[in-house]
C-alpha positions in Angstrom: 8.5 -36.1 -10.5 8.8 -32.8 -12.7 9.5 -29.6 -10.2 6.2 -29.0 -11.3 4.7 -31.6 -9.9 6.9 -31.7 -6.7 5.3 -27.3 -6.7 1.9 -28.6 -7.2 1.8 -31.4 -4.3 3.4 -29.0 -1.8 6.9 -30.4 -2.2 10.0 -28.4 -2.0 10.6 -27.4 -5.9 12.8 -25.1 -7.6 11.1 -22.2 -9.3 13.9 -21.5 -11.9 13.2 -24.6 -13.3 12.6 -24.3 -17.4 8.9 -25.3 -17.7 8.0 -23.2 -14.7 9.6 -20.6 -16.1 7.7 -20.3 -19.6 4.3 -21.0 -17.4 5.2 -17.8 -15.6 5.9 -16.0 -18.7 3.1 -16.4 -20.1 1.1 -15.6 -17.3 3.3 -12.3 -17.2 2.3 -12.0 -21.1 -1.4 -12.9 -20.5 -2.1 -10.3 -17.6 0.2 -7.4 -19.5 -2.5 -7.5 -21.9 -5.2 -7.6 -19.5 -4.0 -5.0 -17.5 -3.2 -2.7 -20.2 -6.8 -3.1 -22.1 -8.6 0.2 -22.8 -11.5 1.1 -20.2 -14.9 -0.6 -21.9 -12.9 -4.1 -23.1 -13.7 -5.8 -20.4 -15.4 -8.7 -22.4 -12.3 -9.5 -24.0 -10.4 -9.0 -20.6 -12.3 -11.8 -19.0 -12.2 -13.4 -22.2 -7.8 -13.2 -21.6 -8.7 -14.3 -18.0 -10.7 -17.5 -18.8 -8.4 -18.9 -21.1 -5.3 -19.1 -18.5 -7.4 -20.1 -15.3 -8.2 -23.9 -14.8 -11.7 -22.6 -14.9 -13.8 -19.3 -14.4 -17.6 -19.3 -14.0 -20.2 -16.6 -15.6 -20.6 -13.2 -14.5 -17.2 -12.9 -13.2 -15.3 -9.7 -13.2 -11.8 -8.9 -12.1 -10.8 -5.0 -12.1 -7.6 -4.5 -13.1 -4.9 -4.3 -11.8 -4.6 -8.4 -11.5 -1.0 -10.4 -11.2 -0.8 -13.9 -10.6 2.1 -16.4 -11.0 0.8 -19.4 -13.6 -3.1 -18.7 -13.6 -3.6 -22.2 -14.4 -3.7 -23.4 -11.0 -6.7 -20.9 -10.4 -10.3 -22.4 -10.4 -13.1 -19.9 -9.9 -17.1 -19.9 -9.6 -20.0 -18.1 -11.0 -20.8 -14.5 -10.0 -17.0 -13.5 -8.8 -15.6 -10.1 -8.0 -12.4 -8.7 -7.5 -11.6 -4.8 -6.8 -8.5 -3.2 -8.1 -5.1 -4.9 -7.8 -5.8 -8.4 -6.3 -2.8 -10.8 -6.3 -2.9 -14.4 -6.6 0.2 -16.8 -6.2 -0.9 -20.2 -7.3 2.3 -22.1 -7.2 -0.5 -24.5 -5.3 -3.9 -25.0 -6.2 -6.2 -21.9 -5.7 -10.1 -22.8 -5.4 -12.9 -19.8 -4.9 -16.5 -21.0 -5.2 -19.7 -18.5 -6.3 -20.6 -15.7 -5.3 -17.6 -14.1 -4.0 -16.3 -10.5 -3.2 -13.0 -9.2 -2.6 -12.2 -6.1 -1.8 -9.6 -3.7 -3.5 -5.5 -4.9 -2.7 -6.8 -8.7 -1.9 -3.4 -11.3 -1.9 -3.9 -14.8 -2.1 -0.4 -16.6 -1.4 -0.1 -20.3 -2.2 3.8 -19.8 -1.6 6.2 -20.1 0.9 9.9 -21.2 1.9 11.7 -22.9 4.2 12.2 -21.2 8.0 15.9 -22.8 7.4 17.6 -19.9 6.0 20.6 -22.0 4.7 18.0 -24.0 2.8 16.0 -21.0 1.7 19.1 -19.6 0.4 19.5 -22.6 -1.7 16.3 -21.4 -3.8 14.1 -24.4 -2.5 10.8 -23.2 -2.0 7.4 -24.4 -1.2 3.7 -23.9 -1.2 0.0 -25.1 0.1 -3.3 -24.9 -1.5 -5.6 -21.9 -0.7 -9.7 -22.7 -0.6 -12.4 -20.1 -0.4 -16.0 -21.2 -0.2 -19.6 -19.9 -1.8 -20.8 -16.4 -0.7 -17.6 -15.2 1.0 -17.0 -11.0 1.1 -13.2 -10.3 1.7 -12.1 -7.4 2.6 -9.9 -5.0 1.2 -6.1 -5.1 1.8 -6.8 -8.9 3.0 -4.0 -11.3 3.4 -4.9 -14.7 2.9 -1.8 -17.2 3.7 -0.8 -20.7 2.3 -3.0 -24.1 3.3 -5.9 -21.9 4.8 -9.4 -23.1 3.9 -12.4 -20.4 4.2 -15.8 -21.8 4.4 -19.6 -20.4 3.5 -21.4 -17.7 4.3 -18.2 -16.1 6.1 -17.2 -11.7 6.0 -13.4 -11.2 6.5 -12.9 -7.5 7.7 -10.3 -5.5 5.7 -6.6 -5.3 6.4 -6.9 -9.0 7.7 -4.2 -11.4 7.9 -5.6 -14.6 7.4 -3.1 -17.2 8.9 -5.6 -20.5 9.8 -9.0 -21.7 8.8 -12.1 -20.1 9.3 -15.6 -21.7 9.6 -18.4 -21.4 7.3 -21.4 -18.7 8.8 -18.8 -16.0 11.0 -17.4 -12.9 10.3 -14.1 -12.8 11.3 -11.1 -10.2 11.1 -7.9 -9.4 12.6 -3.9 -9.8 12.1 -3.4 -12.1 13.0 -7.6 -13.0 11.7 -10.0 -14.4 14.3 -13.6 -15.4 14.5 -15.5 -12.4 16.0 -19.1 -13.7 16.1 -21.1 -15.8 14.0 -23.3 -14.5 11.3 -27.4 -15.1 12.9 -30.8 -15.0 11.5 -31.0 -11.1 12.9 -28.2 -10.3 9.9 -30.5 -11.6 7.7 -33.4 -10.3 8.8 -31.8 -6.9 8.8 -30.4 -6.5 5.4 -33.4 -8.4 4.1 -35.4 -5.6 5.4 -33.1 -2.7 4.0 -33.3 -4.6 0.6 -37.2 -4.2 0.8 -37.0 -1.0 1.7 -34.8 0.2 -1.2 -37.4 -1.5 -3.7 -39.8 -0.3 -2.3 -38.5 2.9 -2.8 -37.9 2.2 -6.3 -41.6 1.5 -7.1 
């Protein structure tokens, strides 16, 4: 197996290796130019953006500032968004489905390394895939750690640390990130009113 094939199936891998290396670069060299595109180019920003992902659906936006480590490992719904400065390590596969939010300062980390430290020393390393279903609101300065899967329908509160799975329908937060209650009809209902109510006032 390649190193990045042992990276991509959550084996230990070595991250120095040559082809990881010029993925990472240009990554670097793809998000430099993103990052650095005048205010009202954010076509050709997304544009940048959709050609290193695995895939990015329509009427996506990401605010810069954005840094990920290969992009390609990155797959991404319709109707994204992503405040200022989100982070993304995709040494493993990173999956977000439609209709998601994230707040500013959101880090999605694939990566990790041995609890050994005479291993970890040894520049082994390690990772586990990240999965975030469809209508998902994250919070801002959210941690989301390696191997956790977030389902539907689910509000993480900001500043949360995201260490284990959480079920579709709850809104959850915390460090470490717990369910706190589960999202009912009465939300709904709720925001379905003050929705009406805005039109309404718009008529």
């Amino acid at each position: 197996m390649t190193e990045q094939q042992r990276m991509l199936s959550g084996q230990l891998y070595i991250s120095s290796d040559p082809e990881l290396l010029s993925l990472r670069r240009h990554a670097r060299q793809v998000t430099y130019q993103f990052n650095t595109l005048p205010p009202g180019e954010s076509a050709q920003g997304m544009a940048l953006l959709k050609g290193l992902f695995a895939a990015l659906g329509p009427n996506s936006f990401i605010e810069p500032t954005f840094r990920c480590d290969y992009g390609c490992n990155i797959s991404i719904g319709s109707h994204f968004f992503a405040n200022f400065d989100c982070t993304i390590l995709d040494v493993c596969p990173v999956t977000i489905g439609d209709n998601v939010m994230f707040g500013p300062r959101v880090g999605l980390y694939t990566a990790s390394h041995p609890l050994d430290a005479e291993v970890r020393a040894s520049q082994l390393e390690y990772g586990a895939p990240i999965s975030i279903g469809n209508n998902v609101w994250v919070g801002g300065s959210v941690v989301i750690n390696p191997g956790v899967h977030i389902g539907n329908n689910v509000v993480i509160g900001s500043g949360s640390v995201v260490t284990r799975d959480i079920p579709d329908n709850v809104i959850a937060a915390g460090c470490p990130c717990r369910v706190l209650r589960p999202l009912t009809q009465e939300d709904a209902l709720y925001w379905q009113q003050q929705a009406a109510l805005y039109h309404s006032s718009k008529e």
